[in-house]
DRENMIDREN-324683 format. One line per 5 residues: number of its first residue (from 1); their letters; for each residue x, z, y of C-alpha. Coordinates in steps of 0.1 Angstrom, whole numbers, plus 5000, padded with zeros to 4 digits. Example, Ala and Ser with C-alpha at 12.3 -4.5 7.8 and 13.67 -1.06 7.14 Angstrom:
2
1	as	5123 5078 4955 | 5137 5071 4989
This chain:
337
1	xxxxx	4304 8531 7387 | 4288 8554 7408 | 4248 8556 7397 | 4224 8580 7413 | 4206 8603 7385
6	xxxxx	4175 8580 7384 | 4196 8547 7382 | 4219 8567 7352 | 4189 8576 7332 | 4179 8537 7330
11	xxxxx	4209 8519 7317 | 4227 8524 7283 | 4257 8507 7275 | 4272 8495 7241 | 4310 8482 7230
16	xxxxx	4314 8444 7235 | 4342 8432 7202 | 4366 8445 7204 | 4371 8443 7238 | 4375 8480 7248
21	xxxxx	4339 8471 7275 | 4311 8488 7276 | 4285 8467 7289 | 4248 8471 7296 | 4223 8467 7269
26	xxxxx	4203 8451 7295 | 4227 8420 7310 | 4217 8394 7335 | 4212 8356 7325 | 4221 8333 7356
31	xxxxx	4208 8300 7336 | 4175 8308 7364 | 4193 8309 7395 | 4218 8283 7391 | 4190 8256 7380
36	xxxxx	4164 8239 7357 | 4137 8268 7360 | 4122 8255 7391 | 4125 8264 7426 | 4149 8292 7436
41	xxxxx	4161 8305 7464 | 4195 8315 7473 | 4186 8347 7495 | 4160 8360 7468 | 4189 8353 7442
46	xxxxx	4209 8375 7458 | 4190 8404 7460 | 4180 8404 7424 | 4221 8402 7412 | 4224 8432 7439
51	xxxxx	4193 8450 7425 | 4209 8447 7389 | 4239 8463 7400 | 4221 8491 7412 | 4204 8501 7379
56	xxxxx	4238 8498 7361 | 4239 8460 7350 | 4274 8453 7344 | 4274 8423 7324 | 4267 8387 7339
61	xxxxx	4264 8354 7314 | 4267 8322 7335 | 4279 8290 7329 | 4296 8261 7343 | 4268 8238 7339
66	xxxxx	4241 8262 7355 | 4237 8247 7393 | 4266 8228 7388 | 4285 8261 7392 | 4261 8272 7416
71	xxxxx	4254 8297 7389 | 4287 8309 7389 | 4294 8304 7428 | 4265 8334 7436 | 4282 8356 7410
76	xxxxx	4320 8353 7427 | 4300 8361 7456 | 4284 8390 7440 | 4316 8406 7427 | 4331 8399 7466
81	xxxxx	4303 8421 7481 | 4308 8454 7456 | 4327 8479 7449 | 4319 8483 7412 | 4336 8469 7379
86	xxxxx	4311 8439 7361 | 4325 8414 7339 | 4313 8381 7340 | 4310 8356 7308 | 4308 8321 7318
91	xxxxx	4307 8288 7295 | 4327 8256 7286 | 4319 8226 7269 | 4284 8211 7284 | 4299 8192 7311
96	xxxxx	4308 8164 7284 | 4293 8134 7288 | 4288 8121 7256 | 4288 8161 7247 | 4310 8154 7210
101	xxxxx	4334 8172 7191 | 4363 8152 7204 | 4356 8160 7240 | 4365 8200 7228 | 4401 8190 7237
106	xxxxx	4432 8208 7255 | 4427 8184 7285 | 4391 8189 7293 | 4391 8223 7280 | 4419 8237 7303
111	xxxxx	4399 8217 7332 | 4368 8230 7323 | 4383 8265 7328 | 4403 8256 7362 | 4369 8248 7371
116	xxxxx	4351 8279 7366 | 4385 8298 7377 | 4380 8282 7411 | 4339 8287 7413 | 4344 8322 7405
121	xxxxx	4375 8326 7426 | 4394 8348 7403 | 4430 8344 7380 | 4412 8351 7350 | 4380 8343 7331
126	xxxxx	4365 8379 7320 | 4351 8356 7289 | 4352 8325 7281 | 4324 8315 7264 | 4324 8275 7242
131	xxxxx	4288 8264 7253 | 4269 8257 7223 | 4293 8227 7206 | 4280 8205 7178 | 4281 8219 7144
136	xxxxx	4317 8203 7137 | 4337 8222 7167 | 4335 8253 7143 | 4352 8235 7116 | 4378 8225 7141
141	xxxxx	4411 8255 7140 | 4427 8235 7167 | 4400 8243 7191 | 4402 8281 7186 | 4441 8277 7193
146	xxxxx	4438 8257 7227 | 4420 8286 7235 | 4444 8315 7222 | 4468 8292 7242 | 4439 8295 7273
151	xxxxx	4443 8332 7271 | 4481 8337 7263 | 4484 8315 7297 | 4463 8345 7313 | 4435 8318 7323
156	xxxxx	4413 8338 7298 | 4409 8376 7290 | 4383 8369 7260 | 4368 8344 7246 | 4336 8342 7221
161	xxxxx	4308 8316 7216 | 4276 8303 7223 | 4256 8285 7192 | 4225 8273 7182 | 4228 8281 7146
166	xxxxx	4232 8308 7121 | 4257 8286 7104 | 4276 8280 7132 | 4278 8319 7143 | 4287 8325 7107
171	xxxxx	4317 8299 7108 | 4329 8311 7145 | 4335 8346 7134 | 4359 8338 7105 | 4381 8332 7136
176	xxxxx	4404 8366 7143 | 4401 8361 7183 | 4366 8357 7189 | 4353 8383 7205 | 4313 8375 7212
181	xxxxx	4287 8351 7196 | 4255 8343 7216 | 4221 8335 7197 | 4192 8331 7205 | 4174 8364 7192
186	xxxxx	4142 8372 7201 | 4108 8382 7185 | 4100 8351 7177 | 4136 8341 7161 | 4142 8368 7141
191	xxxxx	4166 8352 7114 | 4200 8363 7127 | 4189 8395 7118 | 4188 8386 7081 | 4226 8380 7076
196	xxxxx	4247 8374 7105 | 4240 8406 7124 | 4257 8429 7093 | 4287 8401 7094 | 4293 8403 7129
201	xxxxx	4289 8443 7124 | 4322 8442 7098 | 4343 8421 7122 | 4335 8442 7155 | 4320 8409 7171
206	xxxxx	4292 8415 7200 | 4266 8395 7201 | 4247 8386 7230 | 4212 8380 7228 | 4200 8351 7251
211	xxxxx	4170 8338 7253 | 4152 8374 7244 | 4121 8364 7266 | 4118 8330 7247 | 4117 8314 7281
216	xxxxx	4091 8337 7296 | 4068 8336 7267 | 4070 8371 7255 | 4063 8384 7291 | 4025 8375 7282
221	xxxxx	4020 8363 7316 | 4015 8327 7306 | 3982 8313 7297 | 3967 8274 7285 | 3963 8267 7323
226	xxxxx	4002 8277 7334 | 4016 8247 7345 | 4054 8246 7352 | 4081 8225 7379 | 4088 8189 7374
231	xxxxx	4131 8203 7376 | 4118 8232 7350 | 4128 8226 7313 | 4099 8242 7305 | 4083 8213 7315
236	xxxxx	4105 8184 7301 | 4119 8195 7269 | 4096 8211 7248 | 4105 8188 7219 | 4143 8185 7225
241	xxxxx	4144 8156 7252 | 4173 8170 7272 | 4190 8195 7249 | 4184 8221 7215 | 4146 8222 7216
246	xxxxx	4153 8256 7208 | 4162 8268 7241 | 4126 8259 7252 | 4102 8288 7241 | 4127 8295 7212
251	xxxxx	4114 8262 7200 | 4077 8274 7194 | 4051 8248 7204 | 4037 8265 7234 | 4002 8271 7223
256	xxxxx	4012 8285 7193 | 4033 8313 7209 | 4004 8324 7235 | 3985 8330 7203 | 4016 8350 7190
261	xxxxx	4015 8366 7220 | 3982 8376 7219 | 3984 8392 7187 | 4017 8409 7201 | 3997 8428 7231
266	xxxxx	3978 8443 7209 | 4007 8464 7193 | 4025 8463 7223 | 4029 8503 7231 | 4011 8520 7260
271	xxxxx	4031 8520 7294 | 4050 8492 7285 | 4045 8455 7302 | 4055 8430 7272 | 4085 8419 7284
276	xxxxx	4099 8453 7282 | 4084 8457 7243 | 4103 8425 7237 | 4133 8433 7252 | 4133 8471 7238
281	xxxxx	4127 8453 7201 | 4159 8433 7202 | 4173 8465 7212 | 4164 8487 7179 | 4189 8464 7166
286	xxxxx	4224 8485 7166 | 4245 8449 7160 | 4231 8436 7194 | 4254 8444 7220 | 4229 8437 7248
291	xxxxx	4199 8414 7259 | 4205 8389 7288 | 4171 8380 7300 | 4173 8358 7335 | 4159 8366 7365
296	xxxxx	4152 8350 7401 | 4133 8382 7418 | 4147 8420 7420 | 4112 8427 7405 | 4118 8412 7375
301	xxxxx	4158 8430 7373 | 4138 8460 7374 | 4111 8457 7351 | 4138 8439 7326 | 4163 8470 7330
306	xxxxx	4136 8494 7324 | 4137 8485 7291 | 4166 8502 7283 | 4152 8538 7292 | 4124 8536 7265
311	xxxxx	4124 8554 7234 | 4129 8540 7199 | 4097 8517 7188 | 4080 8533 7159 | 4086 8521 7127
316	xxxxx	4048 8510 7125 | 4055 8487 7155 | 4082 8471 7145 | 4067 8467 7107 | 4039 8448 7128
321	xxxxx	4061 8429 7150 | 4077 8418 7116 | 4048 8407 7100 | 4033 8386 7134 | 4064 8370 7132
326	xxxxx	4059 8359 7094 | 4023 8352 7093 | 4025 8330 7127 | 4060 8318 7136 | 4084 8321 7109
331	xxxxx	4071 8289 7092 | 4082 8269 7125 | 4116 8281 7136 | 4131 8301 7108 | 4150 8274 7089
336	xx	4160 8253 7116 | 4182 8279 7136
């Protein structure tokens, strides 16, 4: 990868598994540009996946489910148009319909990934990703061996998973071949930290923090009067009514976490913007392998990468990140993730 000196001094990179990558500790999310954020726009899409490869992003989470493929679509596009290595993680398992444990199947599995081997027009799947499977998948060995089978087949070169619970993370790593978990870990959902993060540690297994903005929350731009797309999630499942409530503001009630936020711009360090305190927390954690906050604009790809370049927070900031976190959120999210 050829960086210029200002473009080098931004990006840090960190060992994926066991995986032999080194990928950005500031990744790109495509959940934004394939769909369900409101309106975006192909063109501006574009230029912010190009922008991210020029500040050193080498690590793309997508999904089959984001667009439609859409998501994944831009990305193959993306890869045609440079020159440099990236690795892209994408996600199976969503497009189930009833979404159950039995769907999690060699049939739909092995279509699932013909799928996204087509959208992304390449032989192989960097990382295949399950996409946040009920509880039971992880309890299911036969699962994990359809996708040995996936990669053996060279369909696969990894594969890792996506969950919405510390249980679940726990159970997916007692598997020898999986490579990644992806959590939600943010300010505001702080619990992986507690346990899993030194577990994962042991087994070499990268995680991937998604969600590390809690939906634009912790970017303190929002207010009471921010109103959001009638196609935005943000919008239509605050309490759960299309998927994990979770996913939506880390599953704090929205008025709630403005206060949060309020309290956390007032320990937010000079010369950062919020999102870049938030992003530069998750990464004082040496178990993270990167963030993957989602962007639409090149703007926001830069202020997100910036992040990186930082020094360490002080341990006074993070000691009152800590105790924000247990005086105002904790009591809502902690034991449900």
């Amino acid at each position: 990868m050829n960086l210029t000196k200002e473009e080098d001094e931004i990006m840090n990179y960190r060992e994926l598994g066991r995986t032999g990558w080194k990928v950005s500790e500031i990744s790109f999310g495509s959940w934004a540009i394939g769909g369900s954020w409101g309106q975006v726009d192909d063109g501006e899409s574009l230029a912010a996946l190009h922008k991210a490869v020029d500040l050193g992003v080498n690590f793309f989470d997508t999904a089959d489910v984001y667009g439609d493929g859409h998501s994944e679509r831009l990305l193959a596009r993306l890869r045609k148009e440079r020159s440099e290595e990236i690795y892209i993680a994408t996600k199976a398992g969503r497009r189930l319909n009833p979404h159950t444990a039995e769907g999690y199947n060699r049939e739909n599995l092995t279509a699932f990934v013909e799928r996204s081997l087509r959208n992304l027009e390449t032989e192989a799947i960097d990382l295949l990703q399950l996409h946040c499977p009920p509880t039971e998948v992880f309890y299911m060995p036969e699962v994990f061996g359809i996708l040995d089978d996936l990669a053996a087949a060279g369909k696969i070169r990894y594969y890792g998973v996506s969950v919405e619970k510390v249980e679940e993370a726990l159970k997916a790593i007692e598997y020898p071949n999986v490579q990644s978990v992806q959590m939600i870990f943010n300010i505001f959902r702080q619990r992986p930290a507690e346990l899993f993060f030194a577990e994962a540690k042991k087994k070499q297994v990268g995680i991937l923090a998604r969600v590390p903005l809690a939906s634009g929350l912790l970017t303190g731009k929002f207010t009471a009067d921010s109103r959001f797309e009638g196609d935005d999630h943000r919008s239509y499942n605050r309490h759960g009514e299309a998927f994990d409530r979770g996913e939506t503001f880390s599953g704090v009630d929205y008025d709630l976490g403005l206060r949060a936020v309020a309290a956390l711009k007032e320990v937010c360090p000079e010369g950062m913007s919020l999102a870049q305190f938030a992003l530069k927390w998750i990464l004082m954690f040496a178990a993270v392998t990167c963030a993957i906050p989602g962007a639409k604009r090149a703007g926001q790809v830069e202020e997100n990468a910036k992040a990186a370049d930082f020094p360490s927070l002080p341990a006074e900031t993070m000691t009152a990140v800590k105790e924000i976190y247990e005086q105002q959120v904790k009591a809502v999210v902690h034991h449900y993730w």
